[in-house]
DOGUVEX-423885 format. One record per residue (C-alpha): x, y, z; residue number from 1; residue in one letter. Coordinates in steps of 0.001 Angstrom, whole numbers, plus 500000, padded with zeros to 6 digits. Example, Ala and Ser with C-alpha at 12.3 -4.5 7.8 and 13.67 -1.06 7.14 Angstrom:
<pts>
+--------+--------+--------+------+--------+
:     c1 :     c2 :     c3 : sese : badren :
+--------+--------+--------+------+--------+
: 512300 : 495500 : 507800 :    1 :      A :
: 513670 : 498940 : 507140 :    2 :      S :
+--------+--------+--------+------+--------+
</pts>
This chain:
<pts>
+--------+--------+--------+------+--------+
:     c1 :     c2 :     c3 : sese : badren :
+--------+--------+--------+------+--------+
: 500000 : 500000 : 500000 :    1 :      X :
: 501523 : 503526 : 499250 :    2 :      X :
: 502024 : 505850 : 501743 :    3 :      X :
: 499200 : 508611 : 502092 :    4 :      X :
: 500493 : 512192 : 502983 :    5 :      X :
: 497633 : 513671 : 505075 :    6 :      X :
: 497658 : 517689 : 504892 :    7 :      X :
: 495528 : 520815 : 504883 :    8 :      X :
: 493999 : 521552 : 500789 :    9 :      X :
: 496151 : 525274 : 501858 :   10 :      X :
: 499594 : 522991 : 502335 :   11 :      X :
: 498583 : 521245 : 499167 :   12 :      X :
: 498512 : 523984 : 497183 :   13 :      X :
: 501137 : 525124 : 498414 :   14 :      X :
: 503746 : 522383 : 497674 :   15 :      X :
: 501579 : 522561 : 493778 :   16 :      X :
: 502885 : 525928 : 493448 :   17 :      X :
: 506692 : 525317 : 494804 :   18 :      X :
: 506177 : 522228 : 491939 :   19 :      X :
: 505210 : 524210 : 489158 :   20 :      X :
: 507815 : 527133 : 490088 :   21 :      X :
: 510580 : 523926 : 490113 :   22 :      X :
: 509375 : 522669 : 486768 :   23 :      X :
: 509528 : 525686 : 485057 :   24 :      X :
: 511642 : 529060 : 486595 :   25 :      X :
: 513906 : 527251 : 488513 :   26 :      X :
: 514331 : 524284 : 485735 :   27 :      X :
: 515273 : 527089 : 483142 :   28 :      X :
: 517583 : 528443 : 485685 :   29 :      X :
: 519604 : 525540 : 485913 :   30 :      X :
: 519565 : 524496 : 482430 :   31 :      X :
: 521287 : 528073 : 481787 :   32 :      X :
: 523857 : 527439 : 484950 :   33 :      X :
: 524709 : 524265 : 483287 :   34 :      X :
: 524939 : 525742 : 479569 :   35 :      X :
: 527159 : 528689 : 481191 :   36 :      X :
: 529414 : 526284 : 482540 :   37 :      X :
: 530339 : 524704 : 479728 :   38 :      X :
: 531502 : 527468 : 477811 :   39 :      X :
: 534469 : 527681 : 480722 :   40 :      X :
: 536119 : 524713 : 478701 :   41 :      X :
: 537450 : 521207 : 480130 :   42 :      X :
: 534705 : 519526 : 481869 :   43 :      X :
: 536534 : 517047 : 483777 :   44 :      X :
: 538038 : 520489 : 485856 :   45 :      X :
: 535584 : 522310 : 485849 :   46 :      X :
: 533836 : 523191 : 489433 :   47 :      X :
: 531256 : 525207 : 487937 :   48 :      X :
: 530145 : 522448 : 485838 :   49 :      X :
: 529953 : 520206 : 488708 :   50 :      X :
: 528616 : 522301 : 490766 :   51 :      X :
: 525453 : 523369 : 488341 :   52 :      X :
: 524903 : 519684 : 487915 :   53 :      X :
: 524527 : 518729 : 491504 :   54 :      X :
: 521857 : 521600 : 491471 :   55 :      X :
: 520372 : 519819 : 488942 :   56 :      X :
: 520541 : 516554 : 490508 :   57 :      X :
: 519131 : 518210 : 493885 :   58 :      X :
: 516208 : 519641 : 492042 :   59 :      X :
: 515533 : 516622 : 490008 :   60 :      X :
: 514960 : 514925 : 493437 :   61 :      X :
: 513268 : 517399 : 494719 :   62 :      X :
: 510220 : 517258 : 492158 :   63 :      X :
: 509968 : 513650 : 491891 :   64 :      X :
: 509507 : 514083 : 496205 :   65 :      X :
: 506558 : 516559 : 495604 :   66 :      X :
: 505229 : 514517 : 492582 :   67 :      X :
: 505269 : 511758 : 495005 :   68 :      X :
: 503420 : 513538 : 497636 :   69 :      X :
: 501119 : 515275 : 495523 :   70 :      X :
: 499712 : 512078 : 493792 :   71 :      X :
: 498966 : 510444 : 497062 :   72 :      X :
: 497868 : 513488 : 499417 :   73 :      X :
: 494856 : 513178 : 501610 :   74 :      X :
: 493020 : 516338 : 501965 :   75 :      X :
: 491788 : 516497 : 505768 :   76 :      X :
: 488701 : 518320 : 506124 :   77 :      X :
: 488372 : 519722 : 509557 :   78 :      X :
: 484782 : 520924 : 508903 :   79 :      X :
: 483948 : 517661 : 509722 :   80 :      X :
: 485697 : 516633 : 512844 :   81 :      X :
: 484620 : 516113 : 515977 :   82 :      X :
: 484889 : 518720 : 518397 :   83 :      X :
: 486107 : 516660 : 521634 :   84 :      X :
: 488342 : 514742 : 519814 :   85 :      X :
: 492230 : 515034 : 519494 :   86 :      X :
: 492329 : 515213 : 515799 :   87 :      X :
: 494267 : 516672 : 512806 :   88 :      X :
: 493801 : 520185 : 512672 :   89 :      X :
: 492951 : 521103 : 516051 :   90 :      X :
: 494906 : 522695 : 518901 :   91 :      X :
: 495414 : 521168 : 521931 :   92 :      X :
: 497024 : 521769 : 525144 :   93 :      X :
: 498589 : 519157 : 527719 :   94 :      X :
: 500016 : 519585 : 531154 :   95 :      X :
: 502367 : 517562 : 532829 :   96 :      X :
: 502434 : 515092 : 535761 :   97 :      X :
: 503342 : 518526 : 538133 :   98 :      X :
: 500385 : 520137 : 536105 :   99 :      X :
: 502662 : 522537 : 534882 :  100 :      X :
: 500468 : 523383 : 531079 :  101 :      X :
: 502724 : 523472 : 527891 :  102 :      X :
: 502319 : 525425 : 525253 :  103 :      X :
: 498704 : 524564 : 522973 :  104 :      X :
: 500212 : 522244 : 520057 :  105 :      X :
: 498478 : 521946 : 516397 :  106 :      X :
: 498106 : 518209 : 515378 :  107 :      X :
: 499209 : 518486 : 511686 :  108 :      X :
: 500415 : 516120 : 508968 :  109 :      X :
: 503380 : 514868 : 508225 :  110 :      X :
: 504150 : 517284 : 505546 :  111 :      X :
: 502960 : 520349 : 507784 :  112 :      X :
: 505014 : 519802 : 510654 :  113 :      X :
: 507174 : 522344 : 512515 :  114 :      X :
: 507543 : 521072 : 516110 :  115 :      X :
: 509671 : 524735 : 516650 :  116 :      X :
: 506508 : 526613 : 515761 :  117 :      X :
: 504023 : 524183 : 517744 :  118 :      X :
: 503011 : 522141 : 514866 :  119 :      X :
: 503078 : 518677 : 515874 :  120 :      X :
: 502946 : 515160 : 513079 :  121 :      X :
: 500183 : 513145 : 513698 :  122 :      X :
: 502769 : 510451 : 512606 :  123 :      X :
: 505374 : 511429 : 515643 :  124 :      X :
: 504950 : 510006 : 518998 :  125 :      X :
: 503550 : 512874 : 520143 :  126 :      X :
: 500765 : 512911 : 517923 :  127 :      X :
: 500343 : 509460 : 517891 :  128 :      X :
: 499695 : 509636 : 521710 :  129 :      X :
: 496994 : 512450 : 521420 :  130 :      X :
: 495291 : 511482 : 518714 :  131 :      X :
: 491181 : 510525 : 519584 :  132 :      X :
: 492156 : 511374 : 523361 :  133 :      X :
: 489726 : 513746 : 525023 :  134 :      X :
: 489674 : 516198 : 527490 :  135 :      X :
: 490732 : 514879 : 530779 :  136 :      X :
: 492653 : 512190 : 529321 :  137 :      X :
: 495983 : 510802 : 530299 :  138 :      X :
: 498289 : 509590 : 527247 :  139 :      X :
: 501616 : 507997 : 527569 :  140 :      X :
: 503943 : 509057 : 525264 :  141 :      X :
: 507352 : 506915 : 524123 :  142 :      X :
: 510435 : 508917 : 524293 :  143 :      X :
: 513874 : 507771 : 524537 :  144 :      X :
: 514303 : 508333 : 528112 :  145 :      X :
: 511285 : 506542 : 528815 :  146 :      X :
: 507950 : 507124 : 529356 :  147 :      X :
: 505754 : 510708 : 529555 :  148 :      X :
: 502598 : 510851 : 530765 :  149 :      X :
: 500489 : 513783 : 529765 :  150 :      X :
: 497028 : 515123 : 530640 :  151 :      X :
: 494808 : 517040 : 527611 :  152 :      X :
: 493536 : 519957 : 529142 :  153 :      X :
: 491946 : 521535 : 525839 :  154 :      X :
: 490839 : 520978 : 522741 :  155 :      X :
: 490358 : 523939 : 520210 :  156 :      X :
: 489724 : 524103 : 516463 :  157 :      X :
+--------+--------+--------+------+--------+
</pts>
């Protein structure tokens, strides 16, 4: 079975766009790096040749990635989602065993994470462990130092 990549329609258009620029602007870009380098003569010594080919081998990879994702994105629609439910899409907010409250997380996918900004995968532990808890729930989340319980104090959307 192929992997699904679960994200926000906004996040999907998004990675379209960054597609589309990669397949055309910056595609022409490095077709013209490439061309420019070869007019500096000997290819087997010449750094600018390599150099624009690597940055064509980088972007190469990087559009077959998003072609990748693209054909098997899920679109999650949070209009339908249940309110007292950890799902994707929501907010949520977990204290500690001292009760000491953390910041309020977003449960995102994969593609849309950004644990530095509070954007948490649904595929990491983390989100793992909070998804379809509700408020007033204890989850147990695997870390390498061992086990961390948590307590959902809120659920927003």
């Amino acid at each position: 079975m192929e992997k699904e990549y679960k994200m926000s329609a906004a996040r999907a258009e998004e990675l379209q766009e960054e597609l589309n620029y990669l397949k055309t602007t910056r595609s022409d870009e490095v077709a013209e790096q490439i061309k420019v380098a070869r007019g500096f003569g000997d290819l087997s010594e010449n750094s600018e040749y390599d150099e624009a080919k690597n940055e064509q081998g980088k972007l190469y990879s990087r559009i077959a990635e998003l072609e990748e994702i693209l054909q098997h994105v899920v679109i999650v629609d949070e209009s339908n989602a249940p309110t007292d439910v950890v799902t994707i899409g929501c907010r949520v907010t977990v204290a500690d065993t001292n009760g000491k409250a953390m910041p309020a997380y977003s449960i995102v996918g994969s593609q849309e994470a950004d644990p530095m900004h509070g954007a948490i995968s649904e595929e990491s532990p983390f989100g793992k462990a909070l998804l379809g808890a509700k408020e007033g729930d204890t989850v147990t989340v695997e870390a390498p130092q061992g086990s961390i319980v948590y307590q959902v104090l809120k659920i927003e959307r």
